[in-house]
C-alpha positions in Angstrom: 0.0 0.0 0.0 1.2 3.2 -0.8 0.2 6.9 0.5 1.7 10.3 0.8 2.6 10.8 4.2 2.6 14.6 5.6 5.1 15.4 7.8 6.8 18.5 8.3 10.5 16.6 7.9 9.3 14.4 4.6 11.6 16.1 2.4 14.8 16.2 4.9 13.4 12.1 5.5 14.1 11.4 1.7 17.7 13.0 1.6 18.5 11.1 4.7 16.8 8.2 3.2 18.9 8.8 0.1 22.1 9.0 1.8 21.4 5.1 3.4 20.3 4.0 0.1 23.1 5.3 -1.8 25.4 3.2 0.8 23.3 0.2 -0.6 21.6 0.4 3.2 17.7 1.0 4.1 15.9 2.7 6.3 12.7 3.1 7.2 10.3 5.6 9.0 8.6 3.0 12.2 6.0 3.8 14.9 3.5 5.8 16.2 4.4 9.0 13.7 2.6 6.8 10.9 0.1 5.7 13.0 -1.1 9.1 13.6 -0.4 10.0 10.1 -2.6 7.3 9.0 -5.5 9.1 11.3 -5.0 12.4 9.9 -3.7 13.6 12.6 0.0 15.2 13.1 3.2 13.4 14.8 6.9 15.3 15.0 8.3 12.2 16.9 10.8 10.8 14.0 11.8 7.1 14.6 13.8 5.2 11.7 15.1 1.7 11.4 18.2 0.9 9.5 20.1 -2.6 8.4 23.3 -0.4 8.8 25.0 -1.3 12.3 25.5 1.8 14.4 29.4 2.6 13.5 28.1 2.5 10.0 25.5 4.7 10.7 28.5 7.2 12.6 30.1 6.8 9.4 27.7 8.3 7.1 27.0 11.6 9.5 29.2 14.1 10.4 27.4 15.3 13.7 25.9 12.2 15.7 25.0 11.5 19.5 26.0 7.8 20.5 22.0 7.8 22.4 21.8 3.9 23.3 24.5 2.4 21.0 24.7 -0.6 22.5 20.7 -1.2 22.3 21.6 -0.1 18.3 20.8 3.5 18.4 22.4 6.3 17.0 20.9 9.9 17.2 21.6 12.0 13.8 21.5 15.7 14.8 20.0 17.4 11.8 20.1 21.6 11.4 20.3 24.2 8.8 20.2 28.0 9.7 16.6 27.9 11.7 16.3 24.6 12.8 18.1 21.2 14.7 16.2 17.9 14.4 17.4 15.2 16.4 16.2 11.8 14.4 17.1 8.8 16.4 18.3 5.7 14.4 18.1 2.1 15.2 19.3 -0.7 13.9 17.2 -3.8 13.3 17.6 -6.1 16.1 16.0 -8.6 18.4 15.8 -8.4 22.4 16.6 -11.0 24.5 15.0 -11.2 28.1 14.5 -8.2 30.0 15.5 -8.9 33.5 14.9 -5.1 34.8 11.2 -4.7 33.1 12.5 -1.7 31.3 16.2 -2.6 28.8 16.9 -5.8 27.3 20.0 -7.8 28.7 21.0 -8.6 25.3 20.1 -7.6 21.6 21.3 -9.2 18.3 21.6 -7.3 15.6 19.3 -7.9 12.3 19.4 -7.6 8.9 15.3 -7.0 8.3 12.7 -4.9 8.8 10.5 -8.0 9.1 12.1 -9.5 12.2 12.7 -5.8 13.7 9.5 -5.5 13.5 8.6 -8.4 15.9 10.0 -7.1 19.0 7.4 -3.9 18.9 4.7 -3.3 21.3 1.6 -3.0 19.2 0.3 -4.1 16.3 -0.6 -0.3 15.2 3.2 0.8 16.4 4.5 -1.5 14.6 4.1 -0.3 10.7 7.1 1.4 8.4 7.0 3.3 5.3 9.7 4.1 2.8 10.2 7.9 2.4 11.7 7.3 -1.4 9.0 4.9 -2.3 6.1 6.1 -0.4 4.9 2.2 0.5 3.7 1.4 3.8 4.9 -1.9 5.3 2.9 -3.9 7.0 3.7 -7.3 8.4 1.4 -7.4 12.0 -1.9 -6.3 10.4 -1.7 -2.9 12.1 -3.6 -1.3 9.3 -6.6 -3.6 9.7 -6.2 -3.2 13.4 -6.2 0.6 12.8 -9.7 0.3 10.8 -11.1 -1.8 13.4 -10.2 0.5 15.9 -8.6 -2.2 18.1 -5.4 -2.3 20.5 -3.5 -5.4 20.0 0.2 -6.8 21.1 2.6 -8.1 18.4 3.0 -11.6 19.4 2.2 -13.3 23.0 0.5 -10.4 24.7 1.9 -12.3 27.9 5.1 -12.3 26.9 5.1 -8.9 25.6 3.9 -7.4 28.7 6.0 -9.0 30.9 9.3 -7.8 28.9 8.2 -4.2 29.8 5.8 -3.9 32.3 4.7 0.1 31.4 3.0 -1.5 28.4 0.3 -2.2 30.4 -0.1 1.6 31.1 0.4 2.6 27.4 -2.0 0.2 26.5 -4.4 1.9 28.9 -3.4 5.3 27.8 -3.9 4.6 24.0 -7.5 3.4 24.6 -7.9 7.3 25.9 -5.9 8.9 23.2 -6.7 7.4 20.1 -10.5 6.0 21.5 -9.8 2.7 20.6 -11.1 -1.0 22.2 -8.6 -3.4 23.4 -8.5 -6.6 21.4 -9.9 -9.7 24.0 -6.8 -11.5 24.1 -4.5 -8.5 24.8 -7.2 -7.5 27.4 -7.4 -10.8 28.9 -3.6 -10.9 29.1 -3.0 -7.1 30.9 -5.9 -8.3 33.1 -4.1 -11.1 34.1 -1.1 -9.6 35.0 -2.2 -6.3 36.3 -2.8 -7.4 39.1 1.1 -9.3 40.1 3.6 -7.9 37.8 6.3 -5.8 38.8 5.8 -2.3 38.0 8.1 0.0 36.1 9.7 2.9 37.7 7.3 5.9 39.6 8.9 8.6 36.9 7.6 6.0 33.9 4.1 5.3 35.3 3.7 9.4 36.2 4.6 10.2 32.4 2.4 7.6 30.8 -0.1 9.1 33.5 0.2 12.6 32.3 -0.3 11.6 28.6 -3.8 9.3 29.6 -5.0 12.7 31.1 -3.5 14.8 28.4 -5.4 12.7 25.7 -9.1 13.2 23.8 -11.2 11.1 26.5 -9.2 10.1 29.9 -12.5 8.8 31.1 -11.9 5.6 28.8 -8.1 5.3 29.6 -8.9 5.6 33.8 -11.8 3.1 33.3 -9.1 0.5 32.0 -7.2 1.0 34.6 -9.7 0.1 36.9 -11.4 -2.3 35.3 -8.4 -4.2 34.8 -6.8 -3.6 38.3 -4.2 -1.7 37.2 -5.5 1.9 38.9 -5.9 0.4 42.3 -1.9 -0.3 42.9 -0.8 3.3 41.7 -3.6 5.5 42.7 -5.7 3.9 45.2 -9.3 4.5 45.7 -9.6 5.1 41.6 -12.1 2.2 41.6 -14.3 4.3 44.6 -14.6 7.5 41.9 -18.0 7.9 40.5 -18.4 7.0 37.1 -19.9 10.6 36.4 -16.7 12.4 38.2 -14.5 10.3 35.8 -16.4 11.6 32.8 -16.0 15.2 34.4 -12.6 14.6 33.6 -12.8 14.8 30.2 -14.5 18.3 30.4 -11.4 20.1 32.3 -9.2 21.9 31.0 -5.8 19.7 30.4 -3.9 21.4 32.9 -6.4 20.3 36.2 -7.2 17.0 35.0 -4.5 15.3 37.6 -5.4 17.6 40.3 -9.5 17.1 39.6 -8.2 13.4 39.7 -6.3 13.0 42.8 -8.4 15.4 44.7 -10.8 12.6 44.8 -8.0 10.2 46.1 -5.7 9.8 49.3 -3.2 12.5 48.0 -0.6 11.6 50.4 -0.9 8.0 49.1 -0.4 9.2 45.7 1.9 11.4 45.8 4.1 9.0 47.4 3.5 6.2 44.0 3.9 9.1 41.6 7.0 11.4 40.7 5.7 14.5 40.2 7.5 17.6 38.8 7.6 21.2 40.7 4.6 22.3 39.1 2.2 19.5 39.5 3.5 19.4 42.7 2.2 23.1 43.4 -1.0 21.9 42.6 -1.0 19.0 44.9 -0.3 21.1 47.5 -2.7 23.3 47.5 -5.3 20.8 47.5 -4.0 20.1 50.4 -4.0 23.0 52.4 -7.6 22.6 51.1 -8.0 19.1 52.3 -10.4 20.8 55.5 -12.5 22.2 53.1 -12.8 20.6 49.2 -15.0 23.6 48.1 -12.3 26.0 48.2 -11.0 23.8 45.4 -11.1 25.5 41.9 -10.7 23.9 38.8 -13.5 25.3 36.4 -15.2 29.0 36.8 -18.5 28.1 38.2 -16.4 26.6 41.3 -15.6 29.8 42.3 -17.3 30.6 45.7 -18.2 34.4 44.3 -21.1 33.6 41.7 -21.8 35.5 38.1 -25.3 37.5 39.7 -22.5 38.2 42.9 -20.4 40.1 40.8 -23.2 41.5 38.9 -24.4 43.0 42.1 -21.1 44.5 42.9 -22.0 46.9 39.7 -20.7 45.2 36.4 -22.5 44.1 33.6 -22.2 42.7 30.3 -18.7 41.3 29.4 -17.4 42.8 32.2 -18.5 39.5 34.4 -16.6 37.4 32.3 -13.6 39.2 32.7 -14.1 39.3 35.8 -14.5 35.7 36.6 -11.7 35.2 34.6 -9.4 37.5 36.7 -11.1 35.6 39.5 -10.0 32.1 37.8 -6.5 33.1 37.6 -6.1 34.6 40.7 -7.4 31.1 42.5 -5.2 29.0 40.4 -2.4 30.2 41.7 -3.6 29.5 45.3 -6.9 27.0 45.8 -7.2 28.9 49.6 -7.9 32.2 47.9 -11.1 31.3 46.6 -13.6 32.3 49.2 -16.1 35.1 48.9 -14.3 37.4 51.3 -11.1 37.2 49.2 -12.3 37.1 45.6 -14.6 40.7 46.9 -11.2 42.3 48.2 -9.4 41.0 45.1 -11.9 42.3 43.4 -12.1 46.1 44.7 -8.5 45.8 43.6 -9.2 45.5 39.9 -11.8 48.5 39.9 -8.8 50.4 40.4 -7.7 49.4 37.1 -9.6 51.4 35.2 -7.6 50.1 31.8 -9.3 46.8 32.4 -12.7 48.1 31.5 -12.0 50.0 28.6 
């Protein structure tokens, strides 16, 4: 099958392409960025797979970053006068077992795309197209499974999960991102396991977190995690959240969805199975000074304590109340304990003194 993939890198993709195929060497564009392409939606992640080893791969670049060289890859760092694109490299290999859940203890080298191709996640991460030729390769059905709209492993689901236990979360977290079903025997399997298997790292399981929440409908990514288990070892109590305040989710902005989220949970607990960074942190804790009183929590407009006919009364009209509330909004994201009705007035009276405001 062949299609025109749109990508803002295509036409620096065919001179790099170019330059492998002139050294009588492939390479091929792999993973999720033709996935999403194939959605009509727009990916700048840039994965390639080569049959060149990774000194050859050196040799044939004047400005490369050794990234994982013994796991085969080689980062090529790309620029011209505006920009620097770093496009990681890898050659085709196969893993051997994965005694930390994370890095293979071993890879061999390969000399295909086909059995590259086996040691990918999913069957819809798993596709590659030629930049010179235009052809998609497919040898794990992911196109199908893309049209059916269905999550599936490449090979023994089991086995696959068990190599890298944060599958089991990505799995979960494309089901919110890409609104897709699980296919029964993948399901089955995460179920299975989700409940035993060692868990990856607390800095892995916060980022594949972030993304389910970041993504079109979190509600369907959460509700795998606690229908398979999963939810109850890293956020406890997930399975106790109403099904309509898991939908709410989907509504927030992107930016509250973890607070919304673990405001409903035992924070402390939380906090303590998640790595958060500085920011999300801030958050946190300010739900927590809150923790006496929920209400004071803010995380859309009408949860302000000082209501649209309130700040009507206090003499504005028309747009003005919007901006107001707005003001308001900002001025409680910053700290949840502001928002009570004696604050926001005070607050306020400040902003009338601003005359430019209400020009």
């Amino acid at each position: 099958m062949k299609f025109k993939l749109e990508h803002p890198y295509i036409n620096r993709l065919k001179d790099i392409a170019s330059i492998f195929r002139k050294n009588h060497y492939e390479l091929f564009l792999v993973g999720g960025t033709i996935r999403d392409a194939l959605l009509g939606e727009l990916s700048t992640d840039i994965d390639l797979a080569t049959n060149a080893t990774p000194d050859q791969i050196e040799e044939l670049f004047n400005n490369t970053i050794a990234t994982g060289k013994k796991y085969g890859t080689i980062t090529v760092v790309d620029s011209d006068n505006k920009n620097t694109t770093y496009m990681q490299i890898t050659t085709y290999r196969a893993d051997g077992k994965y005694a930390d859940i994370r890095h293979p203890d071993s890879v061999t080298f390969k000399s295909s795309l086909k059995e590259d191709i086996k040691r990918r996640d999913f069957t819809i991460n798993a596709l590659a197209y030629d930049p010179l030729t235009e052809e998609l390769i497919d040898y794990e059905n992911g196109y199908q499974d893309l049209e059916k709209k269905w999550i599936r492993v490449v090979g023994d689901p089991c086995k696959r999960f068990k190599e890298d236990s944060l599958r089991l979360f990505r799995c979960c977290r494309l089901i919110a991102k890409l609104e897709f079903k699980c296919e029964q025997k993948t399901w089955d399997s995460l179920c299975q396991l989700a409940k035993t298997i060692a868990l990856p790292s607390k800095e892995r399981i916060t980022e594949e977190l972030i993304k389910l929440l970041e993504s079109k409908k979190p509600s369907l990514g959460l509700n795998a995690l606690i229908k398979s288990g999963l939810g109850e070892r890293t956020l406890p109590g997930l399975n106790q959240i109403s099904q309509r305040d898991i939908e709410c989710i989907n509504k927030l902005e992107i930016d509250l969805r973890l607070a919304y989220l673990l405001k409903e949970l035992d924070i402390e607990i939380c906090l303590s199975n998640l790595r958060l960074s500085k920011q999300q942190e801030r958050w946190i804790n300010d739900l927590i000074r809150c923790d006496g009183d929920r209400k004071k929590a803010c995380f859309q407009k009408k949860d302000l304590s000082l209501s649209g006919n309130e700040i009507k009364e206090m003499g504005f009209k028309g747009k003005q109340i919007g901006m107001i509330q707005q003001h308001c909004y900002d001025y409680v994201i910053d700290n949840f304990s502001n928002n009570t009705k004696t604050k926001l007035i005070k607050f306020i009276n400040t902003l009338k003194k601003q005359k430019s405001l209400f020009k």
